[in-house]
N, C-alpha and C positions, 0 to 999 in steps of 0.2 A: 565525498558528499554523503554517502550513506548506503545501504540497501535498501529495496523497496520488496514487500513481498504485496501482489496482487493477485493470489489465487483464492478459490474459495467462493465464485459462481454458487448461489442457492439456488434451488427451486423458487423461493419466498422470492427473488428477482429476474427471474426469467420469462414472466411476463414484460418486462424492460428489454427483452433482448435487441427491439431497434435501437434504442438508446448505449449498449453498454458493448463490450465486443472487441474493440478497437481504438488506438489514441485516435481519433479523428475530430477535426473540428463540430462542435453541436454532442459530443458523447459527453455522455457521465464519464468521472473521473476520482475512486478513489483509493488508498494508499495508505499504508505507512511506513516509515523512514525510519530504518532500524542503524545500531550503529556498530553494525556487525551481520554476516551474511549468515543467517539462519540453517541456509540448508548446506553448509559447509564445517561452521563452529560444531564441537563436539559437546556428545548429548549430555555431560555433565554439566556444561558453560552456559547451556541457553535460557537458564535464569535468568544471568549476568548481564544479558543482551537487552539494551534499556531501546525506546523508541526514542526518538529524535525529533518527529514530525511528523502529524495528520493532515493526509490531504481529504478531502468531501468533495464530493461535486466540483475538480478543477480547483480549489480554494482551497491556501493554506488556513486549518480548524484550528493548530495547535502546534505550538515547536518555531525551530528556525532552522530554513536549509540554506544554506551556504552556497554561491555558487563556482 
């Protein structure tokens, strides 16, 4: 399917903290679909590592994920 990397919590969103935090139903939700594990691939390759899919808010923004 792909990797997802979801880290990266701002200040600029933490006012949202009841919204964001957890997969839970009613939470924001977003993502992208990398097609290759970022924190694994060696640090000369991670150009190479193209995304796949955006997710926003729950919704796929951009890309196609395969299930």
């Amino acid at each position: 399917m792909g990797h997802v990397l979801t880290e990266g919590l701002t200040a600029a969103f933490a006012s949202f903290s009841n919204m964001t935090g957890s997969l839970t139903p009613g939470k924001r939700f977003d993502a992208v679909i990398w097609d290759d594990d970022l924190m694994s691939v060696d640090e000369d390759e991670m150009l190479d590592v193209r995304v796949k899919a955006t997710i926003v808010d729950g919704q796929l923004a951009w890309g196609r994920i395969k299930a």
